[in-house]
VMD Tcl script that draws the C-alpha trace (Angstrom):
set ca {
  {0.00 0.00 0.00}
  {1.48 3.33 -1.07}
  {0.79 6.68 0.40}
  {1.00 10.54 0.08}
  {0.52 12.75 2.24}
  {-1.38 15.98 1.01}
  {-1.99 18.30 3.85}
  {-1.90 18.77 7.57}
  {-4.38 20.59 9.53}
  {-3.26 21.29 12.89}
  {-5.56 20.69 15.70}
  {-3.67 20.77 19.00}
  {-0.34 20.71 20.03}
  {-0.23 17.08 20.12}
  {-3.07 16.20 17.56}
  {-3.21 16.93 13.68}
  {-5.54 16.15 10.82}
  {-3.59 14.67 7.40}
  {-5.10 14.36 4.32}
  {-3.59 11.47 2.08}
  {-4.05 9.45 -0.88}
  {-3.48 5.84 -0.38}
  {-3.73 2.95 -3.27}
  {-4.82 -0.20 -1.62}
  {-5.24 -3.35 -3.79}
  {-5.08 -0.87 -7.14}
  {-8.26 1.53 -5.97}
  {-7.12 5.15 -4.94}
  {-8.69 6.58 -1.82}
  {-8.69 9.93 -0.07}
  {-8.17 9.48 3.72}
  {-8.72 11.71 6.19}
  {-7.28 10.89 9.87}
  {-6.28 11.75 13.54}
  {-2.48 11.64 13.90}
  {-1.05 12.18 17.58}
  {2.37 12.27 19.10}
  {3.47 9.05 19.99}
  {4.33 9.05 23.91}
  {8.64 9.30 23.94}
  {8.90 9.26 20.29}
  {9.04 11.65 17.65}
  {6.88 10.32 15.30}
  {3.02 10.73 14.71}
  {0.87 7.65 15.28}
  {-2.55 7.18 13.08}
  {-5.96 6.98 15.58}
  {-9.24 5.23 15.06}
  {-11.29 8.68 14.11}
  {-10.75 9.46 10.21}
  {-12.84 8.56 7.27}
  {-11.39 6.70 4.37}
  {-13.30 7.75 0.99}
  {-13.10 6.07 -2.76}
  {-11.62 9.12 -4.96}
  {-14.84 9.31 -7.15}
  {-16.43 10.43 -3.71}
  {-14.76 13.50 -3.34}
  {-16.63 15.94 -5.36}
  {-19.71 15.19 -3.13}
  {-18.06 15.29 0.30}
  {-16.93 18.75 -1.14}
  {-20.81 19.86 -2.03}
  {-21.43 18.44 1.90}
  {-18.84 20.79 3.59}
  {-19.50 24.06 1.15}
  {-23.33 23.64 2.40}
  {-22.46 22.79 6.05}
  {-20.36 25.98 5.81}
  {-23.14 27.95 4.11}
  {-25.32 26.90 6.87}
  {-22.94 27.86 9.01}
  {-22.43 31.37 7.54}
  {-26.20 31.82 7.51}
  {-26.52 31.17 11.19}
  {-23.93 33.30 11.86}
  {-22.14 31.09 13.55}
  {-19.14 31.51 11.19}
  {-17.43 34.35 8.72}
  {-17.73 34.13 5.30}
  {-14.43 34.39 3.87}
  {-13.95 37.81 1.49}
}
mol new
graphics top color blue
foreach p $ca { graphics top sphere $p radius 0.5 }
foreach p [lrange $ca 0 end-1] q [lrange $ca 1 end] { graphics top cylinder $p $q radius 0.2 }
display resetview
């Protein structure tokens, strides 16, 4: 299984989000996953909480989180971005 790491979105000091792609028996997915500091080591260990998508999924997670953050604008609860 090959993988590439994409981006990291920061989280806490000790926690970060990375987006990857990973090939696993010769599909492409996107995954999305926890990564925390591994107690007296310096690397960063994968968690249970992610989400692990088929590529041809992406477009419509995107549509999800442009109308959660729509919503989101809407209520107020967030800033729309200029």
């Amino acid at each position: 299984m090959s993988q590439k790491l994409i981006y990291n979105i920061p989280l806490r000091e000790d926690e970060e989000i990375q987006v990857s792609l990973k090939e696993f028996k010769g599909n492409m997915y996107c995954d999305m996953r926890v990564y925390f500091n591994a107690k007296d080591q310096d690397i960063k260990l994968p968690s249970k909480k992610g989400l692990t998508l088929r590529t041809d999924l992406l477009d419509a997670l995107l549509e999800g989180l442009t109308r959660a953050k729509e919503e989101l604008v809407s209520m107020t609860l967030m800033k729309a971005e200029a």
